[in-house]
GUTIFI-105099 format. One line per field, with one value per residue (C-alpha): x, y, z; residue number from 1; residue in three letters. Coordinates in nm, 2 decimals. Example, Ala and Ser with C-alpha at 12.3 -4.5 7.8 and 13.67 -1.06 7.14 Angstrom:
BEGIN
east: (1.23 | 1.37)
north: (-0.45 | -0.11)
up: (0.78 | 0.71)
n: (1 | 2)
res: (ALA | SER)
***
This chain:
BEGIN
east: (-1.87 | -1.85 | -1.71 | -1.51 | -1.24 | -1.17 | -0.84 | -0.77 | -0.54 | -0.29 | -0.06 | -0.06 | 0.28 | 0.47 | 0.42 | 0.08 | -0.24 | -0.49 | -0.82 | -1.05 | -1.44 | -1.68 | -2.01 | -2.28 | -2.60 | -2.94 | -3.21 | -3.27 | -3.00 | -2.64 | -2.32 | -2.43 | -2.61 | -2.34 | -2.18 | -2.25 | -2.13 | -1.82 | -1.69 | -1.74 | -1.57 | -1.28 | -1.23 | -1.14 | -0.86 | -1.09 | -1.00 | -1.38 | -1.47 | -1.80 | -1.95 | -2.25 | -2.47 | -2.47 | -2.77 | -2.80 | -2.66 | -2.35 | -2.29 | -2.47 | -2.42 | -2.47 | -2.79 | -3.05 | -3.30 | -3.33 | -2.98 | -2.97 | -2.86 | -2.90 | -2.62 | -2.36 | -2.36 | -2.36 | -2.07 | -1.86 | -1.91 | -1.81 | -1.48 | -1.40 | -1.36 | -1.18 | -0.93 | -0.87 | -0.87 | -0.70 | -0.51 | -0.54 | -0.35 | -0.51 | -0.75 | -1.11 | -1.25 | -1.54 | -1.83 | -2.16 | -2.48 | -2.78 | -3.13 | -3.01 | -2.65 | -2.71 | -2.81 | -2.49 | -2.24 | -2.43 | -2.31 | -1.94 | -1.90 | -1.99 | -1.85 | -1.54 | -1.37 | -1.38 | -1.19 | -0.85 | -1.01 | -1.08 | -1.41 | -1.52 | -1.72 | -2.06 | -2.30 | -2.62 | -2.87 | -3.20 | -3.13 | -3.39 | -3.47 | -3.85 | -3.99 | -4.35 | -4.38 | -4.60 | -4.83 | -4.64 | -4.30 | -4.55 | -4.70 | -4.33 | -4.23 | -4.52 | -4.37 | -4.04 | -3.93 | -4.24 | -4.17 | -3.84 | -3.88 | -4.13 | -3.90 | -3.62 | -3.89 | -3.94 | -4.31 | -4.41 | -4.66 | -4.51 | -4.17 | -4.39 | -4.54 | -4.23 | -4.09 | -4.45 | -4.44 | -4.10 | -4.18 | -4.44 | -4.22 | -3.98 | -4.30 | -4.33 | -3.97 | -3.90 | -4.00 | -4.33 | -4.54 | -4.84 | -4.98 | -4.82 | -4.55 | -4.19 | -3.95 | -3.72 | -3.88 | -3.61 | -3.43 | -3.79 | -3.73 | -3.39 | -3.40 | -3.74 | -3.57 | -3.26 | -3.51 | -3.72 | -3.39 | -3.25 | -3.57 | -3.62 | -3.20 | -3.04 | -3.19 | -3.20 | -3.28 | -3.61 | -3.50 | -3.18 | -3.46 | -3.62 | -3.36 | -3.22 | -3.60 | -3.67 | -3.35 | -3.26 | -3.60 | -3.80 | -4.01 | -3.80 | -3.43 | -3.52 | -3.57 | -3.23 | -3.03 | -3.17 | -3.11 | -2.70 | -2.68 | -2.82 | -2.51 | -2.27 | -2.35 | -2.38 | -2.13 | -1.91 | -1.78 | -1.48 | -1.37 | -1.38 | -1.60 | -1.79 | -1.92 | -2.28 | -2.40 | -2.78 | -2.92 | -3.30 | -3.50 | -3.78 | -4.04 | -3.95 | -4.25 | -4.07 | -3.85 | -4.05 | -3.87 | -4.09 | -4.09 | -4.11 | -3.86 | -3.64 | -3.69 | -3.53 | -3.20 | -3.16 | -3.14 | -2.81 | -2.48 | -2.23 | -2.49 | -2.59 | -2.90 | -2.89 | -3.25 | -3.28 | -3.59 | -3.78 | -3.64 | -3.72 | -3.59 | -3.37 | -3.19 | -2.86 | -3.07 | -3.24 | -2.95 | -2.65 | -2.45 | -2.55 | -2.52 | -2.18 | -2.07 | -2.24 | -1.99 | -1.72 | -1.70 | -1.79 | -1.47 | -1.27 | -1.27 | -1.14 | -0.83 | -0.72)
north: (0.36 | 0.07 | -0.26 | -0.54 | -0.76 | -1.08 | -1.28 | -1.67 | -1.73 | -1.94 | -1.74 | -1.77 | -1.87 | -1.58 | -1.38 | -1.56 | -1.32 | -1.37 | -1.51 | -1.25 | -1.30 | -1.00 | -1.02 | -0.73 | -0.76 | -0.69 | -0.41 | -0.31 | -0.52 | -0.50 | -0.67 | -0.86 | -1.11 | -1.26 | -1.29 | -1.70 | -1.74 | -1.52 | -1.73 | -2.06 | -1.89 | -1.76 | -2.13 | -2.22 | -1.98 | -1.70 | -1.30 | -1.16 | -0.81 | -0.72 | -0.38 | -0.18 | 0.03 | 0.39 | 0.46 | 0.11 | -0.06 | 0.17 | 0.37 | 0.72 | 0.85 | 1.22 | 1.34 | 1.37 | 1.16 | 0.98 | 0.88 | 0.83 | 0.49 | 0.38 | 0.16 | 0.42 | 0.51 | 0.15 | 0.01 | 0.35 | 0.23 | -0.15 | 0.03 | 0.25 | -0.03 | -0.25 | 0.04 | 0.06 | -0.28 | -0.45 | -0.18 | -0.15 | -0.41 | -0.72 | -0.95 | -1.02 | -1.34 | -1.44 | -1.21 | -1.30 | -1.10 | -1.13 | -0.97 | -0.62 | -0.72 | -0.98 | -0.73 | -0.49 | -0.82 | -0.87 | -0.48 | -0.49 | -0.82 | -0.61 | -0.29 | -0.24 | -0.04 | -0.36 | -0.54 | -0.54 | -0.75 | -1.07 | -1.15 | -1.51 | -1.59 | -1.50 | -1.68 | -1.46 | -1.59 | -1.53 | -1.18 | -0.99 | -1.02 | -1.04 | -0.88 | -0.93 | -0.61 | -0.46 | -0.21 | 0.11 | -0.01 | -0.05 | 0.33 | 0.45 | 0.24 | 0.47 | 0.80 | 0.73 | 1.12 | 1.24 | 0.99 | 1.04 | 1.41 | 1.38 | 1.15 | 1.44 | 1.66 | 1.40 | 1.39 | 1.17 | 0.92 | 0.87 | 0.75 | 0.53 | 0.36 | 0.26 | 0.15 | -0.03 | -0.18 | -0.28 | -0.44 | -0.67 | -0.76 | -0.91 | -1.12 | -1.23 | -1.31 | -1.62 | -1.99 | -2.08 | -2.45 | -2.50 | -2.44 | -2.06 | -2.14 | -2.07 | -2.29 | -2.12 | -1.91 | -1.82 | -1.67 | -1.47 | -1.27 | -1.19 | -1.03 | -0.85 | -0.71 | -0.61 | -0.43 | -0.28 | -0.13 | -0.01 | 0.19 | 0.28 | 0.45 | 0.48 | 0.83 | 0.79 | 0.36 | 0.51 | 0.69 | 0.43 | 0.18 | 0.41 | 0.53 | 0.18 | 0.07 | 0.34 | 0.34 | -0.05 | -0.24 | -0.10 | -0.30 | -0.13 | -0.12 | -0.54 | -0.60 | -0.46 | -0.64 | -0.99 | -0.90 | -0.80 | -1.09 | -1.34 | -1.15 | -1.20 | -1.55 | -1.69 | -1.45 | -1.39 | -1.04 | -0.94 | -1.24 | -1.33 | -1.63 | -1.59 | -1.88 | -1.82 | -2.01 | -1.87 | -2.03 | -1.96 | -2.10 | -2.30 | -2.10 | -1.79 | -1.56 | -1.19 | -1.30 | -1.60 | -1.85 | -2.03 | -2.21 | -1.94 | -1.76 | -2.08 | -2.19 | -1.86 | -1.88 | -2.25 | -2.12 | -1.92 | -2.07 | -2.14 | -2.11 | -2.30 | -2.30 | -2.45 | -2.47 | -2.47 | -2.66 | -2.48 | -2.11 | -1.82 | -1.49 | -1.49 | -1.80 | -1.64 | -1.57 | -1.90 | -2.15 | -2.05 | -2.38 | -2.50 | -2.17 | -2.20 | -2.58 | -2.49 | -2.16 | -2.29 | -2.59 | -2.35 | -2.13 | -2.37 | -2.39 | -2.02 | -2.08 | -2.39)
up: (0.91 | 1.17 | 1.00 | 1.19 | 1.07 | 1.23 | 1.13 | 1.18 | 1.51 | 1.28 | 1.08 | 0.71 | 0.53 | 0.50 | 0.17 | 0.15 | 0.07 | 0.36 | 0.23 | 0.26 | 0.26 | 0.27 | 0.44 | 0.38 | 0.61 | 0.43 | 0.49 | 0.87 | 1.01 | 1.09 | 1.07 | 1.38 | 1.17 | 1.04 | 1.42 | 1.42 | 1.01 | 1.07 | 1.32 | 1.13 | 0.79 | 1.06 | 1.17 | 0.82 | 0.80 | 0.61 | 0.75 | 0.71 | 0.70 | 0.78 | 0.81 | 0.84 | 0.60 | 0.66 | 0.88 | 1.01 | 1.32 | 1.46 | 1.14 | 1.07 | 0.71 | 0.57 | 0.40 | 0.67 | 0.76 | 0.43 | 0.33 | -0.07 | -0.01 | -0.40 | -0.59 | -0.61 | -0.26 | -0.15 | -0.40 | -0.35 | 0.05 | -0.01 | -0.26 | 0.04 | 0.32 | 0.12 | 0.01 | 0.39 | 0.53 | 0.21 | -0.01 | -0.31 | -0.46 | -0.23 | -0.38 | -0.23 | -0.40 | -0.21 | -0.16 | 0.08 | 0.09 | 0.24 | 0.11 | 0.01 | 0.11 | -0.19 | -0.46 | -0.33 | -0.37 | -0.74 | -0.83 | -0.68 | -0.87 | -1.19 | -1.05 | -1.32 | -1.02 | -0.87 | -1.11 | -0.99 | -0.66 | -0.89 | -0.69 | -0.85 | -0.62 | -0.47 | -0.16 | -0.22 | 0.10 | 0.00 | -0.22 | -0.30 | -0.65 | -0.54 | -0.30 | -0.17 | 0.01 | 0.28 | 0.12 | 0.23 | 0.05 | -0.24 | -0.23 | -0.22 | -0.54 | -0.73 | -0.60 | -0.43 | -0.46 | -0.26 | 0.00 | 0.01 | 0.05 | 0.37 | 0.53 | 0.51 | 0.65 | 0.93 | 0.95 | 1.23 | 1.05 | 0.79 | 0.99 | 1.19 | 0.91 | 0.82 | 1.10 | 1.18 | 0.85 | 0.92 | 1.27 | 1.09 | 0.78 | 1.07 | 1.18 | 0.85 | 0.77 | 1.04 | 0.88 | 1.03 | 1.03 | 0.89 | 1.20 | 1.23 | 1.45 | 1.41 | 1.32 | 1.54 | 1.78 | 2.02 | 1.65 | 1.57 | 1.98 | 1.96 | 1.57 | 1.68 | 2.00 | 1.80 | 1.57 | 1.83 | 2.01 | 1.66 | 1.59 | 1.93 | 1.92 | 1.60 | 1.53 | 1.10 | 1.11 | 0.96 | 0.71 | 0.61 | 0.56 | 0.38 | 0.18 | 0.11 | 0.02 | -0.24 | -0.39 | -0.40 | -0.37 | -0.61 | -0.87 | -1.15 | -0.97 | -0.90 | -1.25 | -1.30 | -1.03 | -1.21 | -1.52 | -1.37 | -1.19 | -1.53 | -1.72 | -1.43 | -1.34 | -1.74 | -1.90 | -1.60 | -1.60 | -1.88 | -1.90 | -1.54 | -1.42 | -1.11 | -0.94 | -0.70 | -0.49 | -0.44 | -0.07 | 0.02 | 0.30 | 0.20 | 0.41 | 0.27 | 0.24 | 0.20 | -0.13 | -0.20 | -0.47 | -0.64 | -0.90 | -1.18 | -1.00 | -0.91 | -1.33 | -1.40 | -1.18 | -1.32 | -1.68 | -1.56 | -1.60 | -1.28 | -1.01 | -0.78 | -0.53 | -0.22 | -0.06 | 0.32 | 0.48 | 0.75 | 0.70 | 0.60 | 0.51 | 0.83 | 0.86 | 0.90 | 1.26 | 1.23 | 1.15 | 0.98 | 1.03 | 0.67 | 0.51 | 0.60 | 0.54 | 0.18 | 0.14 | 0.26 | 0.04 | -0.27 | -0.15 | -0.15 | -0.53 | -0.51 | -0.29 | -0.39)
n: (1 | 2 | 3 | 4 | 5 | 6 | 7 | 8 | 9 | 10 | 11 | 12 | 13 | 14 | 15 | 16 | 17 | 18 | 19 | 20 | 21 | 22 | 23 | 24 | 25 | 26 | 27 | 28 | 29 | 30 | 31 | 32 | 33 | 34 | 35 | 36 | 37 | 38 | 39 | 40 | 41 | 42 | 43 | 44 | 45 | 46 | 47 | 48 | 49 | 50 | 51 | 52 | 53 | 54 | 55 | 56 | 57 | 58 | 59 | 60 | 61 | 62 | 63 | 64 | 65 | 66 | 67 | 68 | 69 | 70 | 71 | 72 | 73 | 74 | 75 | 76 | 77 | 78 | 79 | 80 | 81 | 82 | 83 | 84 | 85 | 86 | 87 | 88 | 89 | 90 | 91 | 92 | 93 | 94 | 95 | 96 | 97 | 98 | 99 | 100 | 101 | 102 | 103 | 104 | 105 | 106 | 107 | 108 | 109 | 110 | 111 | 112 | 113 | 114 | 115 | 116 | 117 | 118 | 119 | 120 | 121 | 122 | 123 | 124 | 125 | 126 | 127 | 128 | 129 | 130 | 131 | 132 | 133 | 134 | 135 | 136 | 137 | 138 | 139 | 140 | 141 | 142 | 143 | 144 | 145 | 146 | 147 | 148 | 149 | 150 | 151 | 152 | 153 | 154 | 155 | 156 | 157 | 158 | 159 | 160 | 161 | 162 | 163 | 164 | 165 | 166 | 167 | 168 | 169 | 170 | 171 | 172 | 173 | 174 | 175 | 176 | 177 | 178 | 179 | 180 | 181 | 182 | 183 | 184 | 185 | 186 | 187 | 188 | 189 | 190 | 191 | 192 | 193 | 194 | 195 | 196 | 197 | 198 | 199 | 200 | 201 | 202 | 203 | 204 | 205 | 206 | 207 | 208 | 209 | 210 | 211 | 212 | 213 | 214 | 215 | 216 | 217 | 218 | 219 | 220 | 221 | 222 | 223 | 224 | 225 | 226 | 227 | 228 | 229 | 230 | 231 | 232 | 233 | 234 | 235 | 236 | 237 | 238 | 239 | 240 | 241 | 242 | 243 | 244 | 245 | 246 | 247 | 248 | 249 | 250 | 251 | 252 | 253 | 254 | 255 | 256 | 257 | 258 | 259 | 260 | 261 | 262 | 263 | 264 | 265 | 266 | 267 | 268 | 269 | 270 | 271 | 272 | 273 | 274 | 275 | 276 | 277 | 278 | 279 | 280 | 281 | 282 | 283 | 284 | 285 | 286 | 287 | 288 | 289 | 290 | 291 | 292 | 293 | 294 | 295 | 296 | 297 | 298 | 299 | 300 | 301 | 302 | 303 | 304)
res: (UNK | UNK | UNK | UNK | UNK | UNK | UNK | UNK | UNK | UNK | UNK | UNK | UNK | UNK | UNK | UNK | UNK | UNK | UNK | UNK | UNK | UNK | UNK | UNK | UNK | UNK | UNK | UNK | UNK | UNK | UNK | UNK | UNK | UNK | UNK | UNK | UNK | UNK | UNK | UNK | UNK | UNK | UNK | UNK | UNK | UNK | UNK | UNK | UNK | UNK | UNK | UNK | UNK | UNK | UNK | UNK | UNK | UNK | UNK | UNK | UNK | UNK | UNK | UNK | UNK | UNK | UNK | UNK | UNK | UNK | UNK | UNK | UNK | UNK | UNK | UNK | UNK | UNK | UNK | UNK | UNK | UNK | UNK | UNK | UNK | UNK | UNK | UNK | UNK | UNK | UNK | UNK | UNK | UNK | UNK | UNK | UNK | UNK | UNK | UNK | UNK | UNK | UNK | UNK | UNK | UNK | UNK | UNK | UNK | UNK | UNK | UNK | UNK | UNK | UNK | UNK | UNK | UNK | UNK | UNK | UNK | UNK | UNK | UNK | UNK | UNK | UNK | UNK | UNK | UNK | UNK | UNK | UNK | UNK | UNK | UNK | UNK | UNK | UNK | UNK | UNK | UNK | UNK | UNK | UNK | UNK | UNK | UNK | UNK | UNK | UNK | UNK | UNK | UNK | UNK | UNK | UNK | UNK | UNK | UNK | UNK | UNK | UNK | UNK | UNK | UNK | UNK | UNK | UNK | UNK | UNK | UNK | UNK | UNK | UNK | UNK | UNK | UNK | UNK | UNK | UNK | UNK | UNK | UNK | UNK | UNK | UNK | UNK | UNK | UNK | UNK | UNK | UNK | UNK | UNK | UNK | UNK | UNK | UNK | UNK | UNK | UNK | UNK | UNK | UNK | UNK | UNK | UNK | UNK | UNK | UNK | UNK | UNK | UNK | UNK | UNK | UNK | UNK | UNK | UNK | UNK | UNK | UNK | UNK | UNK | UNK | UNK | UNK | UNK | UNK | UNK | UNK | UNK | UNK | UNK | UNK | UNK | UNK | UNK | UNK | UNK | UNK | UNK | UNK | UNK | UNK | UNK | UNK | UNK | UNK | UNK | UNK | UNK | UNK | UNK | UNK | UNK | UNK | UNK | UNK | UNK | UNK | UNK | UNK | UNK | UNK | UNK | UNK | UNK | UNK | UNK | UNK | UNK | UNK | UNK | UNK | UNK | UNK | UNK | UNK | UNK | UNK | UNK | UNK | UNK | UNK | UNK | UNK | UNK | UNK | UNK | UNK | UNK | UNK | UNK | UNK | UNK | UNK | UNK | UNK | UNK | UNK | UNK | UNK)
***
């Protein structure tokens, strides 16, 4: 598994417990995403831990060419790092997922494993509760088993519809002008390189997206996630409150929030949504800066 941990030059006061923030990338990408948001949470004295999925960026998991990569897998992953970075007597309040990364933070808030790490609170960047998905991600919700299956076998169209479809997701996930430019073009070239390159080299990134897709994404498994995070956000979880901030770009067309979705989330109890104008899926590529001024004044609540 590759992570990183990055620690604030200052020292703490000796005895003192280093605040520790988690940052889990989203479908596809890595835990180079949050390069220009790590820095920022760093500069306020936060040690953050980021790391990749198994089968994305630098990590390779086991199982082939279509990793299992369902709830189990993923939480067992976040347990794992923490165990090694932290021990296991270290608390990890604050929690940040993007997309996928957003549903996983959900689950290890919930996770009961998880409990001695006090996690109270969450900054879920567009997660994705709702997905409006490319037509091949929609065939593989109706028989996830067969398609899982072929990817292990590795047959070649298959794997290159899903990389295809993922190549024009990527198009579709930059905030664009009613005119169908980008908001942030330069943003849009460097994420499409990255995932040209990671397709190109990383000799499972097929089947992790896959297997992340099938297991995490579907229709059925998204109905779950929200119905977790209404029960964690209102209810808090055994008697622990945990406070989310939920940030979405405005021009968001691959978990698009509107207002059925958005009447939903304000129903819940302790969160908060934070709408960002002129982004879209990827505005941790697009412009981070007010992701972070937005988590960083909600963490502050949880190390005061």
């Amino acid at each position: 598994m590759q992570f990183v941990v990055e620690q604030p030059a200052a020292a703490q006061g000796e005895g003192a417990q280093p605040k520790y923030a988690v940052l889990i990338h989203g479908l596809g990408t890595s835990l180079e995403v949050y390069d220009d948001l790590s820095v920022e949470l760093v500069s306020d004295g936060f040690t953050v831990i980021r790391y990749d999925f198994l089968n994305h960026g630098f990590s390779v998991g086991n199982g082939g060419k279509c990793m299992d990569l369902g709830a189990e897998v993923m939480v067992t992953q976040v347990r794992e790092l923490l165990d090694v970075v932290c021990g296991e007597e270290e608390k990890v309040h604050a929690f940040v997922g993007h997309s996928t990364g957003g549903i996983v933070s959900i689950l290890a808030a919930n996770c009961e494993e998880l409990d001695g790490r006090e996690i109270n609170q969450l900054g879920l960047i567009s997660p994705a509760l709702w997905a409006d998905k490319p037509l091949i991600a929609q065939i593989a919700d109706k028989v996830p088993g067969a398609v899982s299956y072929l990817l292990q076998q590795g047959v070649p169209g298959l794997s290159f519809a899903i990389a295809d479809a993922y190549l024009k997701n990527c198009d579709e996930a930059f905030g664009r002008g009613n005119d169908g430019a980008y908001f942030y073009p330069e943003a849009y070239a460097k994420a499409k390189a990255f995932n040209e390159k990671l397709l190109k080299d990383h000799p499972n990134a097929v089947g992790g997206i896959g297997g992340a897709n099938l297991n995490m994404l579907t229709g059925t498994a998204c109905t779950e996630w929200r119905a977790i995070l209404k029960d964690v956000a209102s209810n808090g979880v055994r008697g622990r409150i945990v406070n989310t901030r939920l940030i979405f770009g405005n021009r968001d067309v691959v978990v698009p929030f509107g207002s059925k979705h958005l009447d939903e989330l304000k129903r819940m109890s302790n969160i908060t949504l934070v709408e960002l104008p002129n982004q879209g899926h990827e505005s941790l590529y697009e412009d981070s800066a007010p992701i972070a001024a937005t988590l960083k004044k909600q963490f502050e609540r949880s190390y005061a």
